[in-house]
BAGUNU-37416 format. One record per residue (C-alpha): residue in one letter; x, y negated, z negated. Coordinates in steps of 0.02 Angstrom, whole numbers, plus 50000, padded with zeros to 5 digits. Layout:
<atoms>
aXYZ...
</atoms>
This chain:
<atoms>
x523375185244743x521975173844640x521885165144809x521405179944903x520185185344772x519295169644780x519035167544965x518475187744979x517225181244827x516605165644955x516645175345103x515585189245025x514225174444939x514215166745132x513995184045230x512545186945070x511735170145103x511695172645301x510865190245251x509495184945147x509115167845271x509035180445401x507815192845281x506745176245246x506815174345452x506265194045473x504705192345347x504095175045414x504265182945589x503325198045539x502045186545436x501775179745599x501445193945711x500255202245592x499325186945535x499425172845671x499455184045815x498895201045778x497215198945861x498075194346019x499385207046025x497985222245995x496955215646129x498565213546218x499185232646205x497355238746210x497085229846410x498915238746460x498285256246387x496595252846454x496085257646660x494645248746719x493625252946869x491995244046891x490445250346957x489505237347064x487725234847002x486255239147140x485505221847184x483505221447188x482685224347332x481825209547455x480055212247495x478705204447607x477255197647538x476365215147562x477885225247477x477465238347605x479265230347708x480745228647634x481895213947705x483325217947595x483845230847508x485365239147429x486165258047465x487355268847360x489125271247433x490795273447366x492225264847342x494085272147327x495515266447225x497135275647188x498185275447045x499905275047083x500835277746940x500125294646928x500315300447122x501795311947135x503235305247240x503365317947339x501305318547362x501285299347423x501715299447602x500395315447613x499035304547528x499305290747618x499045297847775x497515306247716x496805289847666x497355282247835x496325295447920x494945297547852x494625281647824x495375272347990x496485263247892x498395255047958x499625270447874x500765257747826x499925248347742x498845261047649x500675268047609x501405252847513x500075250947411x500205271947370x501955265647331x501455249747217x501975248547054x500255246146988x499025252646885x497645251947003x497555249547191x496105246947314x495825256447467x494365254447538x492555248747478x490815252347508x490995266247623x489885279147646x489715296547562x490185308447713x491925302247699x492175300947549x491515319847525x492965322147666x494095316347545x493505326847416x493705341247518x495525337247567x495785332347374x495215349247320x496185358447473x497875350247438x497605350747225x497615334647200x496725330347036x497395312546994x497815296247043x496515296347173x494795288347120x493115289247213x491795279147117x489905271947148x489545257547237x488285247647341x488075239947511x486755227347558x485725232447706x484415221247811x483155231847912x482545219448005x484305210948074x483985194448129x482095191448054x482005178347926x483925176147942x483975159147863x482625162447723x483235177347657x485145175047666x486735187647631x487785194047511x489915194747503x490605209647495x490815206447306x488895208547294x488815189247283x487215179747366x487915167947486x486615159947567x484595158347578x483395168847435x485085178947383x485985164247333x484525157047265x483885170847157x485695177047129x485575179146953x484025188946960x484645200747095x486275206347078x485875214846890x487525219646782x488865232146829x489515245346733x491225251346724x492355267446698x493645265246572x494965277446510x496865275246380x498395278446485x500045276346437x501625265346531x501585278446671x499605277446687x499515295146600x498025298746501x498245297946330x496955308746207x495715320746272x494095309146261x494285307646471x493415292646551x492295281046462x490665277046567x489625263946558x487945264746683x487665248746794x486035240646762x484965237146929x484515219346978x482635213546984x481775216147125x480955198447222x479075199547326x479145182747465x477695175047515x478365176547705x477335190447805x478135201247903x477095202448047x476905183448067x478695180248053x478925192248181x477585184048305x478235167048256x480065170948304x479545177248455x478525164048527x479965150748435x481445159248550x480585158748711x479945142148676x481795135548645x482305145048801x481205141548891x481325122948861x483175124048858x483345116548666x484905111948656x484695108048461x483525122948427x481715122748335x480915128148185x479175133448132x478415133247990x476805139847933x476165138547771x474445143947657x473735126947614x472725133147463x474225141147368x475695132147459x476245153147523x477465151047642x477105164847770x478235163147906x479785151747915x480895152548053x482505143148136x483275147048315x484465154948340x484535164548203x485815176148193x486345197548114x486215196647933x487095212247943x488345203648020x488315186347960x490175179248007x489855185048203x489255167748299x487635168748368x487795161048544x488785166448692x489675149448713x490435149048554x491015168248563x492095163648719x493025148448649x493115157348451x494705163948469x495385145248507x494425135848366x495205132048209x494725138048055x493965121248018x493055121248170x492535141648135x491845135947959x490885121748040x489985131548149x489545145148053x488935134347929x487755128648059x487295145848090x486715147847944x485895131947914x484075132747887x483525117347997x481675118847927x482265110847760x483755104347769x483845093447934x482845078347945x482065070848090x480795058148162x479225066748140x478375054648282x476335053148309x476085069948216x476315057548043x474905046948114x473815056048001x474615052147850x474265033347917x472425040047959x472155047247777x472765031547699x471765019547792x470005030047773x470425033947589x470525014047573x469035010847655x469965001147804x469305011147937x468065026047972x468115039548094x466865033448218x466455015648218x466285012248386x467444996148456x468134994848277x469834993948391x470764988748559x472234991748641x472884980948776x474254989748780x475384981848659x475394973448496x476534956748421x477264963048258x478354945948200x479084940248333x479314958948418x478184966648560x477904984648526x477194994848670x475905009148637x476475025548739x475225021748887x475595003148890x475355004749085x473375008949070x472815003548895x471635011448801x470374998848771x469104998648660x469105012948520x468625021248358x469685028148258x469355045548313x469845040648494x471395031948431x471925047048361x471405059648487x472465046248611x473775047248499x473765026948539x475345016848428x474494997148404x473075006048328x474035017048181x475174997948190x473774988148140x473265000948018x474775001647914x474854980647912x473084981647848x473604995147708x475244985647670x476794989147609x476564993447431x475005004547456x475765012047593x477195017647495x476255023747349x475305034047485x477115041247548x477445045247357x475855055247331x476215062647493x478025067747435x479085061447566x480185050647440x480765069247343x481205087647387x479895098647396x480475110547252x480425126047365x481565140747305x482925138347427x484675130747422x485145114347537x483435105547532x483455088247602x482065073947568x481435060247664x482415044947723x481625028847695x481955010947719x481845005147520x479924995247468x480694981147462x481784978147625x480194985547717x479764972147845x478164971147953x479154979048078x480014991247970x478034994247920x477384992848101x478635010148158x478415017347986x476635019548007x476535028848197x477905038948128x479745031848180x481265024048130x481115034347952x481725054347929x481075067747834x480995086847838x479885098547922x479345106547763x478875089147679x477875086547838x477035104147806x476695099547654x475825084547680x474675092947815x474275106747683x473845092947577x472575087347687x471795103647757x471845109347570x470385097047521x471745083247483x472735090747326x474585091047343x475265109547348x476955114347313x477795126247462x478125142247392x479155157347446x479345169347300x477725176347237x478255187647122x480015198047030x479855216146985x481115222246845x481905236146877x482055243846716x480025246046693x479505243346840x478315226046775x478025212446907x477885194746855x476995183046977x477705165147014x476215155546991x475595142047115x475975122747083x474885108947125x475085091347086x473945074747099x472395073247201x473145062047340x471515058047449x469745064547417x468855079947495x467685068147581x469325059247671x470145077447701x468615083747799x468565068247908x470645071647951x470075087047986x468645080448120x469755069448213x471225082548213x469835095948286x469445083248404x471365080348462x471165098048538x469615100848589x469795082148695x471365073748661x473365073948694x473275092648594x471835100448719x473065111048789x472965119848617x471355125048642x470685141748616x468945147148642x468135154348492x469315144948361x468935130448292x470935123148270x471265105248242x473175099148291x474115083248318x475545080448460x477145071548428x478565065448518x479955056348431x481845050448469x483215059948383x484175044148330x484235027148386x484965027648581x485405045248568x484445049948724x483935065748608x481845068448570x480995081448462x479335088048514x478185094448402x476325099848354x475455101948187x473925113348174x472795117148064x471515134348069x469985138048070x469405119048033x467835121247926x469295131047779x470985130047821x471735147547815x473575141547868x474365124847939x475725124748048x477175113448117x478325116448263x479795107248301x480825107148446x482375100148460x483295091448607x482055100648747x483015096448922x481995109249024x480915103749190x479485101549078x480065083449015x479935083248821x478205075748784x477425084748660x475725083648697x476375087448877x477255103748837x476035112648692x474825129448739x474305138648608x474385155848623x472975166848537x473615180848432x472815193948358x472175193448190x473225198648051x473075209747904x473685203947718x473505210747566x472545197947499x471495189647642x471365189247818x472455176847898x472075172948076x473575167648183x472815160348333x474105145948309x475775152248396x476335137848490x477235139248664x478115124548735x478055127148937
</atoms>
């Protein structure tokens, strides 16, 4: 009996002891939850209780540089969700085939996601208000007053289609910049969105009587380009029947820039392609083999698409860089525009050990001035130039210049200049250098080195956004220009000038003439690559001579027409009509048409 007593004693101390380790265990555990992770589990319970549905932010609009066109701008629509939880069984088959309808959507797939267990479901996005008001009408007609959601949105809209296509860029459909100026200025454009926000409970009931919670969207800034409509427009034109024309199998660009405040008023790249429509190829070749590419080769070639050749492909510029050679050697005091004999071409020159032919090698040129060697567009001349300059001052010429950086232009995927390095630059190396081979660089870094010169020799940084607008008061702030260093003197600019208005009005670029205008211009033809059987023609222009309104560069790529693919050979300028900024009046008598 004293036995039992005392085991019923332990057994009662052992079952107290397991109770009060297991007490200890309950308040630590609670300690725990309230103290170490109370913050989390509120915020935890507050995001399941909590329906968000976001309201996409308008993104700022695009102008020209006249803000009387708008190249981009952004539209209400609406976007649908449903809530599933709190669709009726017995209602879901019903609303899903209302959705289906209305909206053209697949019924079965509309229906599993009526069907989810989910808070929130998507149906369709950015669509616009007369079907969603046809939902609202079939809403009110059935009584259904939950679970279905119609809520603000935007779409991005381009006017203009294909103008400007790789300048001005697209948008996702998550109101994302992509590509070009949206991608660029994203963060300035796409403003902040708002959102609708209500309590529900585990079925996705309401709870309280507060109803939704709304918080406005805030509109993105809007952006003013320097690129003018009108020209753009003219410049595309003239750029796709040139490349047709020609039969460019690598396509062109133009650029044309204000050399006083580096304004970029037209830029353009062919093809270009539907910025309404940005993942639909451009050309007819590719849209009969697309269904058999892979998605590697898909991506590939719409990343090409999109590519905007006029800054981010390099290429030989050819004789056109002959007056960067020019301005060197006259800013040195090696050579002056008209000294009569000063030299001779017979038609080649030795360059250590290698024989390097001028262009007309099969009826030299004789004797010259340096005028005549550039209106002849003649190679030994522009040779014996850069050997006279040498390497290093050559080179420190080429940085001024800024073909050794980027340009700084407000666009993604710039590329800059391709150089052999200082020193592994040979007298050869220097010899191609200097009439403009064997070495890459943009065609805005070329642009920007003829601006330099027609500008009275200051270097001017290309610019393409002139100004952003805030949307909330309406207060524009202007992008200022940017200059840098005096690279030759005004006296040496107006001489470049000379010789270039002499290329046209006698020389390889007298095609270009016009009468009435006094336009200076230099021709260039250059291989794509070493033993690629590829060229580029080109022409640089500058207008009116006596104070440069605009320069230009086109480049044509791979030309395989009748025509052959000289540049000089294939150039006539086409007189437009004079066009009307805001600020000045900018004559475009410079169009070029390769024929």
């Amino acid at each position: 009996m004293i036995s039992m007593k005392i085991s019923n004693k332990k057994k009662m101390k052992n079952a107290l002891f397991v109770v009060g380790i297991i007490f200890i265990l309950l308040i630590i555990r609670i300690w725990y939850i309230q103290f170490i992770q109370g913050e989390f589990l509120i915020e935890k319970v507050t995001n399941q209780q909590s329906l968000s549905r976001s309201i996409t932010a308008k993104r700022g609009t695009i102008y020209d540089n006249s803000k009387k066109y708008i190249l981009a701008v952004s539209a209400n629509v609406e976007s649908v969700t449903v809530n599933p939880t709190q669709i009726e069984k017995q209602e879901k088959e019903k609303v899903a085939q209302a959705l289906s309808s209305i909206f053209e959507l697949d019924y079965e797939n509309t229906l599993k996601k009526v069907n989810k267990n989910s808070s929130i479901e998507t149906i369709v996005r950015k669509v616009e208000k007369e079907k969603t008001d046809r939902l609202r009408v079939w809403m009110q007609e059935n009584n259904i007053q939950k679970g279905i959601n119609i809520d603000e949105d935007t779409k991005r809209y381009y006017p203009y289609g294909n103008l400007a296509s790789q300048v001005i860029g697209f948008c996702g459909s998550d109101n994302q910049g992509l590509d070009g100026i949206e991608a660029k200025y994203n963060t300035i454009l796409k403003g902040t969105n708002g959102s609708i926000e209500k309590m529900t409970d585990a079925k996705g009931g309401e709870i309280g009587t507060e109803g939704e919670d709304y918080i406005a969207a805030i509109d993105g800034d809007s952006i003013v380009l320097s690129i003018d409509l009108t020209i753009q427009s003219i410049v595309e034109k003239y750029l796709e029947e040139a490349c047709i024309d020609n039969n460019c199998t690598d396509g062109g660009s133009i650029i044309i820039m204000n050399p006083k405040t580096g304004d970029i008023l037209a830029m353009a790249t062919y093809p270009g392609y539907d910025l309404n429509d940005p993942y639909t190829i451009n050309t007819e070749e590719l849209k009969s083999i697309w269904s058999s590419l892979s998605q590697e080769d898909k991506s590939k070639n719409l990343q090409a698409m999109w590519r905007n050749k006029a800054i981010s492909d390099t290429y030989e510029p050819g004789s056109v860089f002959k007056i960067v050679t020019a301005s060197a050697a006259i800013q040195e005091g090696i050579a002056d525009t008209d000294t009569e004999g000063q030299f001779n071409c017979s038609g080649s020159i030795q360059i250590a050990g290698a024989r390097i032919r001028c262009w007309r090698y099969y009826r030299p040129h004789g004797s010259q001035s340096l005028r005549q060697a550039l209106m002849n567009s003649c190679n030994p001349v522009f040779i014996g130039l850069g050997q006279k300059i040498g390497v290093e001052k050559y080179y420190d010429y080429l940085e001024k210049f800024g073909f050794f950086r980027k340009t700084g232009i407000d666009l993604p995927g710039e590329a800059k200049g391709i150089f052999v390095k200082e020193e592994k630059c040979g007298p050869v190396e220097l010899a191609t250098i200097s009439f403009g081979q064997r070495f890459e660089i943009t065609p805005l870094q070329m642009t920007t080195a003829l601006a330099t010169v027609a500008n009275g020799g200051t270097y001017v940084m290309p610019r393409i956004v002139k100004a952003t607008i805030n949307s909330q008061t309406g207060e524009e702030t202007e992008i200022e220009p940017k200059f840098g260093e005096q690279v030759i003197t005004k006296e040496t600019s107006e001489k470049i000038l000379s010789m270039m208005e002499s290329v046209v009005s006698e020389g390889t670029g007298k095609n270009a003439r016009v009468a009435g205008y006094r336009i200076g211009g230099k021709t260039g033809t250059s291989e794509d690559g070493v033993n690629t059987g590829k060229y580029v023609a080109s022409f640089a222009a500058v207008s009116p001579v006596d104070d440069p309104e605009l320069v230009m560069l086109i480049t044509l790529y791979n030309p395989t027409g009748e025509g052959g693919h000289q540049g000089g050979a294939r150039v006539i300028l086409t007189t437009q009509n004079v066009i009307s900024n805001t600020s000045s009046r900018v004559m475009i008598n410079n169009c070029f048409l390769f024929q």
